[in-house]
Each structure stands twice: as structure tokens, then as C-alpha cells.
mmCIF entry with sequence, helices, sheets and N, C-alpha, C, O atoms, coordinates in Angstrom:
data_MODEL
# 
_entry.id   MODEL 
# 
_entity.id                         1 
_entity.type                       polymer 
_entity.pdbx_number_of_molecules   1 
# 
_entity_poly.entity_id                      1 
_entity_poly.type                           'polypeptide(L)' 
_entity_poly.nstd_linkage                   no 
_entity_poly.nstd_monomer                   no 
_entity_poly.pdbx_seq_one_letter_code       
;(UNK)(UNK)(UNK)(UNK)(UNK)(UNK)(UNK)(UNK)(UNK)(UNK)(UNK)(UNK)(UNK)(UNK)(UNK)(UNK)
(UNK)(UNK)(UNK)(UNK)(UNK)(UNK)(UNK)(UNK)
;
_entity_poly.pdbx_seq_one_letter_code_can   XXXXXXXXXXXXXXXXXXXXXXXX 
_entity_poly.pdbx_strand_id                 A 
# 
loop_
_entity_poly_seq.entity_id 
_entity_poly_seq.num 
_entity_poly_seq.mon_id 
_entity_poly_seq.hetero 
1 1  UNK n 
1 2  UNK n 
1 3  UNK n 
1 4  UNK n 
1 5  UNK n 
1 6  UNK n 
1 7  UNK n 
1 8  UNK n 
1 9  UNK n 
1 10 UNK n 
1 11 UNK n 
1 12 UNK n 
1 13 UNK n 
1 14 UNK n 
1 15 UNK n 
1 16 UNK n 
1 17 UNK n 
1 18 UNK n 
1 19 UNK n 
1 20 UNK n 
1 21 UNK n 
1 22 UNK n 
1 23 UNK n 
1 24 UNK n 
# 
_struct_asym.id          A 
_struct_asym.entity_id   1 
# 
_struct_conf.conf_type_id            HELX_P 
_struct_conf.id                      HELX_P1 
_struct_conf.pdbx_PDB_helix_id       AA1 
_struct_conf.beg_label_comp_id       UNK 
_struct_conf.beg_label_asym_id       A 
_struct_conf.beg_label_seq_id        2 
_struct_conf.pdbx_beg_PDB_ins_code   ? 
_struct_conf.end_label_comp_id       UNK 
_struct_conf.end_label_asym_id       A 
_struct_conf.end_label_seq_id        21 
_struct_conf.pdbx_end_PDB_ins_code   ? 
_struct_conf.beg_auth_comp_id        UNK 
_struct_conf.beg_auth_asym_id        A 
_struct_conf.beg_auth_seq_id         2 
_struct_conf.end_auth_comp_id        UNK 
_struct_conf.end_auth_asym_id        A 
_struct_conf.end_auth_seq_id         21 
_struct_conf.pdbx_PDB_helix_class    1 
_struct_conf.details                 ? 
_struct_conf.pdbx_PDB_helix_length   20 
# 
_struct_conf_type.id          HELX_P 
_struct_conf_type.criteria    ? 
_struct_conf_type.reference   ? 
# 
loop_
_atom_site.group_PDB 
_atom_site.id 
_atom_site.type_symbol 
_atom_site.label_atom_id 
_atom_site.label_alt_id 
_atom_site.label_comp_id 
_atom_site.label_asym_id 
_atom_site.label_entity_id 
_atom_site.label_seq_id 
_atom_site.pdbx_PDB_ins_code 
_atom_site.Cartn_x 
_atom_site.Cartn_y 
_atom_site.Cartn_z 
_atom_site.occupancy 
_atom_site.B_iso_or_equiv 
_atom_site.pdbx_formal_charge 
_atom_site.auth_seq_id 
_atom_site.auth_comp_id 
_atom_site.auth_asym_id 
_atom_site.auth_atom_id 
_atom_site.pdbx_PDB_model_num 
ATOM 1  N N  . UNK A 1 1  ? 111.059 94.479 95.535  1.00 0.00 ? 1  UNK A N  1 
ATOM 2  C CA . UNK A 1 1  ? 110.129 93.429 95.081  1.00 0.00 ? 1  UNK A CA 1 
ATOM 3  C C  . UNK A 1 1  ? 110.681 92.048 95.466  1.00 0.00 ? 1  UNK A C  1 
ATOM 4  O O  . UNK A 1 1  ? 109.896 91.142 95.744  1.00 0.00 ? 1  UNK A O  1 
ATOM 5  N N  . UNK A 1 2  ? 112.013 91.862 95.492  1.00 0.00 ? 2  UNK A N  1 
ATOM 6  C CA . UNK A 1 2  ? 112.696 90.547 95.533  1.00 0.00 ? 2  UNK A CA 1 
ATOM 7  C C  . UNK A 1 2  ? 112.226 90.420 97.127  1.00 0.00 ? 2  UNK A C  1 
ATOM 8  O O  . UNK A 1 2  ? 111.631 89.565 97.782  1.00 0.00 ? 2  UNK A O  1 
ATOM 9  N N  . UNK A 1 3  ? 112.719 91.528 97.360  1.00 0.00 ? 3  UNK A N  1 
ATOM 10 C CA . UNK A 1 3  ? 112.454 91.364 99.303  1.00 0.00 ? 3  UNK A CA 1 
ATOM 11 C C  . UNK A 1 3  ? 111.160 90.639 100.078 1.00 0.00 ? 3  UNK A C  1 
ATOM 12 O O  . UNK A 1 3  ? 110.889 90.016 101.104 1.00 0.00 ? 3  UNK A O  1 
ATOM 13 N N  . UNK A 1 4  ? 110.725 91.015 99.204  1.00 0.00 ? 4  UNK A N  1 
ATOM 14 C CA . UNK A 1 4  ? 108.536 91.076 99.700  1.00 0.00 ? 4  UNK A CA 1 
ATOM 15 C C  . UNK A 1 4  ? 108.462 89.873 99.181  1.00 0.00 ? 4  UNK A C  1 
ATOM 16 O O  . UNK A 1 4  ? 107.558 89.253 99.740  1.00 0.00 ? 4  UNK A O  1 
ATOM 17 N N  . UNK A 1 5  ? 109.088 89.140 98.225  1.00 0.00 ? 5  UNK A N  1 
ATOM 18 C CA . UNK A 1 5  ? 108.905 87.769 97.457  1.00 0.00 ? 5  UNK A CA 1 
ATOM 19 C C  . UNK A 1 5  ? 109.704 86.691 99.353  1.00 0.00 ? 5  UNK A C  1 
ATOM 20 O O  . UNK A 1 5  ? 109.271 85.794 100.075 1.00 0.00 ? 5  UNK A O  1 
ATOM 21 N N  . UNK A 1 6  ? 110.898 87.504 99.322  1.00 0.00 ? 6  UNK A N  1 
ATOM 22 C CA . UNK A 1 6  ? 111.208 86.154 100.368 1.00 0.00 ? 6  UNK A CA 1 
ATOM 23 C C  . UNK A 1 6  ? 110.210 86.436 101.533 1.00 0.00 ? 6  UNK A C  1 
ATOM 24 O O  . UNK A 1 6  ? 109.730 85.450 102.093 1.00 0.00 ? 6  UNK A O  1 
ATOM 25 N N  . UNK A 1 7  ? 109.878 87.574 101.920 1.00 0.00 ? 7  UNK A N  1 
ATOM 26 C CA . UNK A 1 7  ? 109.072 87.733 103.617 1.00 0.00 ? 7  UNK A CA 1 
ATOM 27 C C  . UNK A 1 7  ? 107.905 86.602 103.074 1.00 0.00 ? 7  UNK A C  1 
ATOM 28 O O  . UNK A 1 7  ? 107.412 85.793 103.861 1.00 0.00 ? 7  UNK A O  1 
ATOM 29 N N  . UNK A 1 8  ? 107.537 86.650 101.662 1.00 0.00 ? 8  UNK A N  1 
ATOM 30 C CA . UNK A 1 8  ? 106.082 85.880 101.368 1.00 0.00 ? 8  UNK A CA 1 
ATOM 31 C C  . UNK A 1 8  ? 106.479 84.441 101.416 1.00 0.00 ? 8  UNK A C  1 
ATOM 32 O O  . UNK A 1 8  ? 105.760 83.643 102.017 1.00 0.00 ? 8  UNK A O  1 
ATOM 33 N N  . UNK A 1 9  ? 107.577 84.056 100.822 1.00 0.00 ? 9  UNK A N  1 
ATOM 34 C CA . UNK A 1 9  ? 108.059 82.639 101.370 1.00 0.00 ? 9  UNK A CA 1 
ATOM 35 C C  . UNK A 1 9  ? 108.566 82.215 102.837 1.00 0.00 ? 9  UNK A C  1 
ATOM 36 O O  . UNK A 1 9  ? 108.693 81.056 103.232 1.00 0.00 ? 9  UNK A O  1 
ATOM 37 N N  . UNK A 1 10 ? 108.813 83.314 103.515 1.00 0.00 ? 10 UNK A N  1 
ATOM 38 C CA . UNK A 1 10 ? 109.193 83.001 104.942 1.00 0.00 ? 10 UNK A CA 1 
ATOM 39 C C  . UNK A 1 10 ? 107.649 82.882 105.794 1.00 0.00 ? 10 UNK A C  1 
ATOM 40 O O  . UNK A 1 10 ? 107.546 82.441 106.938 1.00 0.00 ? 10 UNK A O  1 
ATOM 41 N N  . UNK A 1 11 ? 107.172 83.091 105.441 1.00 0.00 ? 11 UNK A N  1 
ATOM 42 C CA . UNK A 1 11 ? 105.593 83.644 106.000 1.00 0.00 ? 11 UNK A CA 1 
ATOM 43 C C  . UNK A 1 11 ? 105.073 82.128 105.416 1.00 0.00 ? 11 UNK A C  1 
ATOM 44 O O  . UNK A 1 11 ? 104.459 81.531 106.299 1.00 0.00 ? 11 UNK A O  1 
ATOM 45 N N  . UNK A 1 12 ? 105.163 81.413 104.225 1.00 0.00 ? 12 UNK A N  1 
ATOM 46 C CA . UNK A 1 12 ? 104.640 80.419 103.693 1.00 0.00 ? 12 UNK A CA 1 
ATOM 47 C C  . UNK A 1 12 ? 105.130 78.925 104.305 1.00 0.00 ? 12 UNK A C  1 
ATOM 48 O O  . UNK A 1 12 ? 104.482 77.949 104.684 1.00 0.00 ? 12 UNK A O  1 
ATOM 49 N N  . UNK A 1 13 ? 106.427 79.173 104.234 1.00 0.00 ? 13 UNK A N  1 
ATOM 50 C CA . UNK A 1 13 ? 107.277 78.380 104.997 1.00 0.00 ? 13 UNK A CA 1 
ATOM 51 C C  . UNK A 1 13 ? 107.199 78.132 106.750 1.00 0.00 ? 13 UNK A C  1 
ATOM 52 O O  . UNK A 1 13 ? 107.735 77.130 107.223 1.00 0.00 ? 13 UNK A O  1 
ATOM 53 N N  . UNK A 1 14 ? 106.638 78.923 107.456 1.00 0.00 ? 14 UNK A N  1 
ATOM 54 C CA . UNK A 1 14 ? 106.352 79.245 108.852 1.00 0.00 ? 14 UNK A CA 1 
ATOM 55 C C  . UNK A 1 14 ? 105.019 78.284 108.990 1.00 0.00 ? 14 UNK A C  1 
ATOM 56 O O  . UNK A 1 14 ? 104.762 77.344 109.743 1.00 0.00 ? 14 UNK A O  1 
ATOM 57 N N  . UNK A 1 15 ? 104.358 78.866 108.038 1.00 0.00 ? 15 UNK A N  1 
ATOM 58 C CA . UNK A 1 15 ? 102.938 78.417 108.245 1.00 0.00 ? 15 UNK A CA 1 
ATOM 59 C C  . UNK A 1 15 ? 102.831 76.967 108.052 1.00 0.00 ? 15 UNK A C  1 
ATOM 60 O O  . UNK A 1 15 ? 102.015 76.254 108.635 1.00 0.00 ? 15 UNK A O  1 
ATOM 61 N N  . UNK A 1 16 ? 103.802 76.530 107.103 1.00 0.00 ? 16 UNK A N  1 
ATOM 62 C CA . UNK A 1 16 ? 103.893 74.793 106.670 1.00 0.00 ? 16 UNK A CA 1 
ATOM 63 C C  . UNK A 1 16 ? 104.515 74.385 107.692 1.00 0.00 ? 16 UNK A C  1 
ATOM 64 O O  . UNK A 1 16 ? 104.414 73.173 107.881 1.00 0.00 ? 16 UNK A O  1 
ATOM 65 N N  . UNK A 1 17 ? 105.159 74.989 108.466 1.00 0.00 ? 17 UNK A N  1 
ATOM 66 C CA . UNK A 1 17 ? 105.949 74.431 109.955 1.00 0.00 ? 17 UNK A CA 1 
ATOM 67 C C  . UNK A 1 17 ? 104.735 74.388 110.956 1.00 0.00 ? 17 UNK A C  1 
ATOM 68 O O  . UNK A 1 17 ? 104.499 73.321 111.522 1.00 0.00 ? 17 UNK A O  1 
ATOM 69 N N  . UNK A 1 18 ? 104.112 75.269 111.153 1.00 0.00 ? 18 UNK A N  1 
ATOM 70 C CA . UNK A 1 18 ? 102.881 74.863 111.953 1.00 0.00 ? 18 UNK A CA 1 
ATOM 71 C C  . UNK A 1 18 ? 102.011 74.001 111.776 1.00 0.00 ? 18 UNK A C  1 
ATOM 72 O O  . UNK A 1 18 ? 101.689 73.279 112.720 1.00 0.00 ? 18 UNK A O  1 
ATOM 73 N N  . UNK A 1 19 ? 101.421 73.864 110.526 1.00 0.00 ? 19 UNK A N  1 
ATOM 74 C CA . UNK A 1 19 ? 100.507 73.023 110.086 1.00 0.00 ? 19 UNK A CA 1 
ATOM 75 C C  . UNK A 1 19 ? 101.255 71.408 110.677 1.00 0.00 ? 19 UNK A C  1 
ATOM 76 O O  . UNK A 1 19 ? 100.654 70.491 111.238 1.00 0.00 ? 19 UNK A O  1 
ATOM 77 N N  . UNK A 1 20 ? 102.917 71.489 110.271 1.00 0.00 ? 20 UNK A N  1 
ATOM 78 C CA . UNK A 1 20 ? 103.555 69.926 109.997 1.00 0.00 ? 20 UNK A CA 1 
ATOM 79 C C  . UNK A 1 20 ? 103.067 70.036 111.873 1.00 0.00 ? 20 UNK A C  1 
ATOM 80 O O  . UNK A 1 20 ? 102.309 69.161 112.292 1.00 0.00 ? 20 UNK A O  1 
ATOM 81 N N  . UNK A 1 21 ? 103.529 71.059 112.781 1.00 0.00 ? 21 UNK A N  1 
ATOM 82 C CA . UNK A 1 21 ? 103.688 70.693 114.077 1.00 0.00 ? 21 UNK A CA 1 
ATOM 83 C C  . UNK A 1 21 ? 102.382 70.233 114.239 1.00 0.00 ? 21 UNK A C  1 
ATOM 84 O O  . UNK A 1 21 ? 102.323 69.003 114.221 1.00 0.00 ? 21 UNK A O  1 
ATOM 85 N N  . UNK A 1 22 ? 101.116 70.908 114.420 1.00 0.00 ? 22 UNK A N  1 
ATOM 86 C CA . UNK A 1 22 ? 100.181 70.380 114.106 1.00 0.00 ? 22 UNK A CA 1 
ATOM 87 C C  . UNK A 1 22 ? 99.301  68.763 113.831 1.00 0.00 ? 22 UNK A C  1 
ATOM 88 O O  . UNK A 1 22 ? 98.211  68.378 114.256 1.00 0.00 ? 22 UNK A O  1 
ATOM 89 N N  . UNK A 1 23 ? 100.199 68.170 113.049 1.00 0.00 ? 23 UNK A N  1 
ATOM 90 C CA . UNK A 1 23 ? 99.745  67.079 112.938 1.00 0.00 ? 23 UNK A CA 1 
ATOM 91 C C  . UNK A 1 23 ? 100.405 65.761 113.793 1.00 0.00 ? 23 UNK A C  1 
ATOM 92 O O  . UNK A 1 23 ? 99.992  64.657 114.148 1.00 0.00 ? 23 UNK A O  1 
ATOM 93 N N  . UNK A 1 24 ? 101.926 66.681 113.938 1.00 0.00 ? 24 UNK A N  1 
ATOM 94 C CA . UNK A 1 24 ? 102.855 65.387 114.487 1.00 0.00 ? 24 UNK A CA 1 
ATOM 95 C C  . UNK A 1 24 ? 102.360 65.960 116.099 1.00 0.00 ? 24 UNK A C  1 
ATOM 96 O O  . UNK A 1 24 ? 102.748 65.373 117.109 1.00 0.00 ? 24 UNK A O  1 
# 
């Protein structure tokens, strides 16, 4: 369960990196 908690923050975290690339 702990595991699947970080892939869901690595996955969340990825996506906020795109979005930031995205704008800059």
C-alpha cells in the first residue's frame, strides 16, 4: 500500500513537471 502511495506521488509529481514545462 505504501508503495502504490509513492508510484501515485511520482505520477503526480511528473505531471506537475509537465504542466510547469508547459508554461515556461
Amino acid at each position: 500500500m505504501q508503495l502504490k502511495g509513492q508510484t501515485f506521488m511520482i505520477k503526480a509529481n511528473q505531471r506537475k513537471s509537465i504542466e510547469k514545462g508547459r508554461q515556461l
